[in-house]
C-alpha positions in Angstrom: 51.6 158.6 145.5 48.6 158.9 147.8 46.6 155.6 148.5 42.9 155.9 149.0 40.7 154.0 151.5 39.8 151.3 149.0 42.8 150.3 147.7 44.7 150.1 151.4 44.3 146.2 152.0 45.3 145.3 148.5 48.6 146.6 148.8 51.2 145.8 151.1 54.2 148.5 151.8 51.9 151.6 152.5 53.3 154.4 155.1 50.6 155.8 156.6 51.4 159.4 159.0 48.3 161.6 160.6 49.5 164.3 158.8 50.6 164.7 155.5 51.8 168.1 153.4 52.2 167.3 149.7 53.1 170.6 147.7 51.7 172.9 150.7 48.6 171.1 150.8 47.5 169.0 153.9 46.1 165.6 152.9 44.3 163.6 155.6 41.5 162.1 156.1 41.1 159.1 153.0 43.9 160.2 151.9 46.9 159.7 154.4 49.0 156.8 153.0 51.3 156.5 150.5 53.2 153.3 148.6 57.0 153.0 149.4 58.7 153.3 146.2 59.7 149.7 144.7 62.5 148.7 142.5 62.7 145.4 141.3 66.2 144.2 140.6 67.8 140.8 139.9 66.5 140.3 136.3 69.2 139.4 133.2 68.1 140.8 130.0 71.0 138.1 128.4 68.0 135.2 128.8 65.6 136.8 126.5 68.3 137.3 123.7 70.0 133.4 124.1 66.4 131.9 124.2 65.6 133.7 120.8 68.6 132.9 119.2 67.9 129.2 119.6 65.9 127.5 116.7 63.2 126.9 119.0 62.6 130.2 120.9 63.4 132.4 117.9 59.4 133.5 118.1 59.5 134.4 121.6 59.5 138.5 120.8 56.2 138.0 119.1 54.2 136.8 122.1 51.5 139.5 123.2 50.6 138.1 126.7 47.0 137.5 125.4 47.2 133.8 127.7 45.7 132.6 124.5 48.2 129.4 124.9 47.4 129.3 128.7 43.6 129.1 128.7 43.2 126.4 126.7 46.5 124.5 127.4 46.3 120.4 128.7 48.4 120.6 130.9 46.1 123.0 133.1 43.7 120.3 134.7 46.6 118.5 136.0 48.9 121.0 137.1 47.8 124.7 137.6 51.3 126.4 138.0 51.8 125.5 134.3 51.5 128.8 132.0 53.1 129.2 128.6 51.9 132.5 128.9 53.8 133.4 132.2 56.8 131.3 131.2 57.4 133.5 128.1 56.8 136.5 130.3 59.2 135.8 132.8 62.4 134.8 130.7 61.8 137.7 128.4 61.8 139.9 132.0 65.5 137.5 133.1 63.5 136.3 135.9 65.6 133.2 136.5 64.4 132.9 139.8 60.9 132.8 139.5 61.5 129.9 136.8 63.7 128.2 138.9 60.8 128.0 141.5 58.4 127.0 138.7 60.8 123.9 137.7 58.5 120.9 138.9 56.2 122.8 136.2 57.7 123.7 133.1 58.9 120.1 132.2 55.4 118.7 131.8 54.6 119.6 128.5 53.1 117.2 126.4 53.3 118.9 122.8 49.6 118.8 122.0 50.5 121.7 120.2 47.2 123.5 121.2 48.9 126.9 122.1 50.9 126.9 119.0 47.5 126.4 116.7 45.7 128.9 118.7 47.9 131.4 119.2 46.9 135.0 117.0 50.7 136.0 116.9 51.9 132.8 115.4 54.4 132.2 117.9 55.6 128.7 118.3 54.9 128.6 121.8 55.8 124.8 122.5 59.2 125.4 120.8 59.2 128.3 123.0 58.8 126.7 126.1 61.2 124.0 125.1 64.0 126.3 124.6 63.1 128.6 128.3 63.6 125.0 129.6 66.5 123.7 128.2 68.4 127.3 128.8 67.7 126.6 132.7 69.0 123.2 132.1 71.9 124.3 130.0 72.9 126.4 132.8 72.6 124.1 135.3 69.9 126.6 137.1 67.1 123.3 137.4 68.0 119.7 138.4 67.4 117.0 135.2 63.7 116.3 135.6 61.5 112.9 134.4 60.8 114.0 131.2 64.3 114.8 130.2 65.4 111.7 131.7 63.2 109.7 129.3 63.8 111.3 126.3 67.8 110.7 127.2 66.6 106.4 127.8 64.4 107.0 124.2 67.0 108.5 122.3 69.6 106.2 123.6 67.5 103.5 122.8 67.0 104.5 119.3 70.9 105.4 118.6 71.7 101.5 120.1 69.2 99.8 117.9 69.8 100.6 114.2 67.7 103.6 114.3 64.6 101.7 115.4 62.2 101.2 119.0 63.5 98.2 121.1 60.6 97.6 123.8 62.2 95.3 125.6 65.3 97.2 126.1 63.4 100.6 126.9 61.2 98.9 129.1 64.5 97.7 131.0 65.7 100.9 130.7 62.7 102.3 132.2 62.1 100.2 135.1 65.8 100.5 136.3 65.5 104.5 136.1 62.4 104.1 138.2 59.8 104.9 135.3 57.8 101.6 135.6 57.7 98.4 138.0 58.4 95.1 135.9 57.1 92.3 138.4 58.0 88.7 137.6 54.1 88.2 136.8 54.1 91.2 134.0 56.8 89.8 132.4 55.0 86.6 132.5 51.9 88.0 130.9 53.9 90.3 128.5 55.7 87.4 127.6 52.6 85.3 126.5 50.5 87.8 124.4 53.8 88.7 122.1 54.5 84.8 121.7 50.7 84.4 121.1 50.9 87.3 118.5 54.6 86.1 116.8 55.8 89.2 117.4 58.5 88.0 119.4 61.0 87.8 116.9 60.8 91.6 116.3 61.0 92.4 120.3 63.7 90.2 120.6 66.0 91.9 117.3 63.9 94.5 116.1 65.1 95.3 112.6 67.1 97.9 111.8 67.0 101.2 109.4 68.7 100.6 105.9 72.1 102.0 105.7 72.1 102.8 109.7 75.5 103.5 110.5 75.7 106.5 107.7 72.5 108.1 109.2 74.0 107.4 112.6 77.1 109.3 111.9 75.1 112.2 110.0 72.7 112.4 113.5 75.8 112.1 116.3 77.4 115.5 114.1 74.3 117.4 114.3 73.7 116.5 117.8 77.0 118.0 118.5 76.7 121.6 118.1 73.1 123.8 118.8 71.7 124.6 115.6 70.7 128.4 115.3 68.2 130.2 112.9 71.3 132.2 111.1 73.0 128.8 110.4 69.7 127.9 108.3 69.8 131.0 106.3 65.8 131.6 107.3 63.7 134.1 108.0 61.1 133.5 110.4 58.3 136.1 109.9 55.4 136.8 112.5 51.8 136.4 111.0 48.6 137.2 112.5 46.6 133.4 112.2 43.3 133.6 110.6 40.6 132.5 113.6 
């Protein structure tokens, strides 16, 4: 297609000859460039159907592209290559690269749950952008980032002591992997306030949840296998959310 004047240093790719016939008519002047015809290959449709048929993405199909979730999203001020908005658009597109290059981004977020409350389509978009980033995980497309590296210490954690928080072994936990610095003086200081407050005891052996090792064995089979909207028997409808 002909290019005019204007539009010549936005777009890169133009041809541009002295003289041009286009269905026996010379074109010249303005109107001597044209756009070299662009294909754009490389994308996997197969992303789009795995993410919604997890129990997290399963809402993906009813995102819009408004950048309702973007425009007010935390995460923004602090890093502005996070989108929700493009993160949707690119794995329903099987753009694997382009979220591969956005990886030091789509870990980061925080679960305020803004988008998801905002959002006019209903779409569960922090569930959403859970499941776009555990699929690059899954398929070994991203390295394992901070944020899923802590949630592996937490849960760990958790599974180890009866069900409950152990401080003092996730602080451990988290100063080996890096997370925090534990200086002789901090554990000094920590060390003081909880005997001050008595609520050593409870650092020390934190208590544990009633009847643990059933729950524990109920938790360790569900973790096993990926739980998917047809095993629940659900249907997940798309509503328009009042404003």
């Amino acid at each position: 297609m002909p290019i005019p004047n204007l539009e010549k240093p936005i777009i890169k790719g133009l041809i541009e000859k002295e003289k041009v016939v286009v269905d026996g008519v010379e074109v010249d002047g303005t109107w001597n460039a044209f756009m070299i015809e662009r294909t754009q290959t490389g994308y996997d449709p197969s992303v789009w159907d795995e993410i919604a048929g997890t129990l997290e993405g399963a809402t993906i199909s009813a995102c819009w592209q408004c950048g309702t979730c973007t425009s007010g999203c935390t995460m923004r001020e602090y890093d502005p290559n996070y989108s929700p908005r493009r993160f949707i658009d690119l794995a329903r597109k099987g753009d694997k690269e382009s979220l591969v290059q956005l990886q030091n981004s789509i870990w980061r977020c925080v679960s305020c749950q803004k988008c998801t409350h905002r959002c006019p389509k209903g779409v569960l978009v922090e569930e959403v952008v859970h499941s776009i980033h555990n699929y690059l995980l899954k398929h070994g497309l991203v390295q394992t980032d901070p944020g899923t590296v802590f949630d592996e210490l937490f849960l760990d954690v958790v599974m180890k002591n009866g069900g409950r928080i152990s401080e003092l072994t996730l602080g451990g936990a988290s100063a080996k992997a890096g997370f925090v610095t534990l200086s002789l003086r901090d554990l000094i200081s920590m060390s003081g306030a909880l005997l001050k407050s008595g609520l050593i005891k409870d650092v020390m052996k934190p208590s544990r949840v009633k009847d643990w090792n059933k729950v524990k064995s109920v938790l360790e089979e569900a973790m096993k296998d990926e739980i998917r909207p047809e095993d629940l028997k659900v249907n997940i409808r798309y509503q328009v959310v009042p404003q």
